[in-house]
N, C-alpha and C positions, 0 to 999 in steps of 0.2 A: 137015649135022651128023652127029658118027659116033653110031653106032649105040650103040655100046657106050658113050659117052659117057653117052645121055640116060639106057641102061639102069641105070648106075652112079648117076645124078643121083637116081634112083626109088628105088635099092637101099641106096647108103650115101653119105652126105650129105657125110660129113667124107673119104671117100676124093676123092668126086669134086671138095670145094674145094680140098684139097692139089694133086691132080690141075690144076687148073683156074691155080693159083697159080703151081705147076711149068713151066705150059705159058708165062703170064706172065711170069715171069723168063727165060725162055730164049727170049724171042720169038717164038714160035710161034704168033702168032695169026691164022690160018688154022686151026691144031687147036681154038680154043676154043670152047666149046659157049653162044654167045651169046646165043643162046632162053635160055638154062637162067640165063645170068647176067645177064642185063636180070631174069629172071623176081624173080631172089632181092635185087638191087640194090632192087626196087622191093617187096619185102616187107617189107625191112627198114628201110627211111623208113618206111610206112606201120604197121610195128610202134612204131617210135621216136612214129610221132605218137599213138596208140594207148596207147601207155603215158603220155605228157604226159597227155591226156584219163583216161584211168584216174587218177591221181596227182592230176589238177586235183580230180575229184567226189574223191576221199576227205579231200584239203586242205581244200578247202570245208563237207565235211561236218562235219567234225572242229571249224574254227572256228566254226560252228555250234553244234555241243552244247556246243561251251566255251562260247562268249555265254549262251544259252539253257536251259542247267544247270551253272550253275557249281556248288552244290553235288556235283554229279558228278564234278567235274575230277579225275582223276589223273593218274599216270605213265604210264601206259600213251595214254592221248589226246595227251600232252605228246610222246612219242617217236613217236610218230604223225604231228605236226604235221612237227615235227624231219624226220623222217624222210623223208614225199612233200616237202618242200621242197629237201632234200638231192637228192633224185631225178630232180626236175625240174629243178634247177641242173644237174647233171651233162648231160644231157641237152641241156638249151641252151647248156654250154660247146661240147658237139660237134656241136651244129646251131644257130649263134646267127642262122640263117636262120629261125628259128621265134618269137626273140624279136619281130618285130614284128606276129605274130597273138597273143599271148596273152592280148590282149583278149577274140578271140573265143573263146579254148578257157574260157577264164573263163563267159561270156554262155554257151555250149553246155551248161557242167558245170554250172550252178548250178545251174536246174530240178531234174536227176538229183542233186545235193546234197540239195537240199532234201528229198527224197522219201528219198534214205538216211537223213538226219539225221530227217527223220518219225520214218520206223520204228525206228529207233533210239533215238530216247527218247520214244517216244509220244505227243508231240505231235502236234498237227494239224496238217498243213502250211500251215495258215493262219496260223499263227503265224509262220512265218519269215517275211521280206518278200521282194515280189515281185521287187525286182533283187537280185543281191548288195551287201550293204550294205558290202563289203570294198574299199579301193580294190587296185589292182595292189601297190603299194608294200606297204600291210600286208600282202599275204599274202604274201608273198615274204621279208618283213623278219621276221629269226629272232629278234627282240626284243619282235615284235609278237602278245601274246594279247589277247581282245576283252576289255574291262571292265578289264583291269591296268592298261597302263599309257596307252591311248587309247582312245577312242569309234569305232566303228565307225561309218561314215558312208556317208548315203546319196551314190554319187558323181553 
């Protein structure tokens, strides 16, 4: 690998993709700095998965307080919902290689739901139940808040 590649890689991030892209298009790869682009290929799955999990706990949390304080409920929890649901769609249009774990990022985020949604409206986390009481389908279904229009069930 050249030298001055990796130094560039350290130094400035967007010269050296263009850089890296440039080489790409004109076939040159022999020049490419493939330590440096396996490194980043593989950051950025793992940020995509990373942001699913982030997006899953705040989904969860959210249907949470909605069940659990509906006196609470506003606009703001409601675009909330909207919103990590929006987020995570997008995200598994462009990795629908993820749609068949989402069971487990569900099962992973709930626990860390549970313990946002605590603190967050001061309950005791013994009040939420111990699996997610959400199936896949309602939390994903943009029609779906707890106590409106369906029962949240234990699946």
């Amino acid at each position: 690998m050249d030298d001055h590649l990796n130094n560039l890689y350290e130094t400035d991030a967007l010269i050296w993709t263009e850089t890296q892209i440039a080489l790409l298009r004109a076939g040159k790869f022999d020049q490419l700095d493939l330590e440096n682009i396996i490194s980043e290929l593989g950051y950025q799955v793992r940020k995509d998965k990373r942001q699913v999990a982030h997006r899953m706990v705040g989904l969860l949390s959210h249907l949470l307080k909605y069940q659990y304080q509906p006196q609470r409920i506003s606009k703001s929890w409601i675009h909330t919902i909207h919103n990590h649901r929006m987020k995570i769609d997008r995200i598994l249009k462009q990795m629908p290689s993820l749609a068949p774990v989402l069971d487990e990022y569900i099962m992973d985020a709930y626990p860390r739901a549970v313990r946002e949604a605590a603190l967050e409206t001061r309950l005791p986390p013994s009040t939420f139940p111990r699996k997610c009481p959400f199936s896949q389908q309602q939390i994903f279904d943009e029609d779906f808040f707890p106590g409106e229009n369906e029962k949240a069930v234990e699946p």
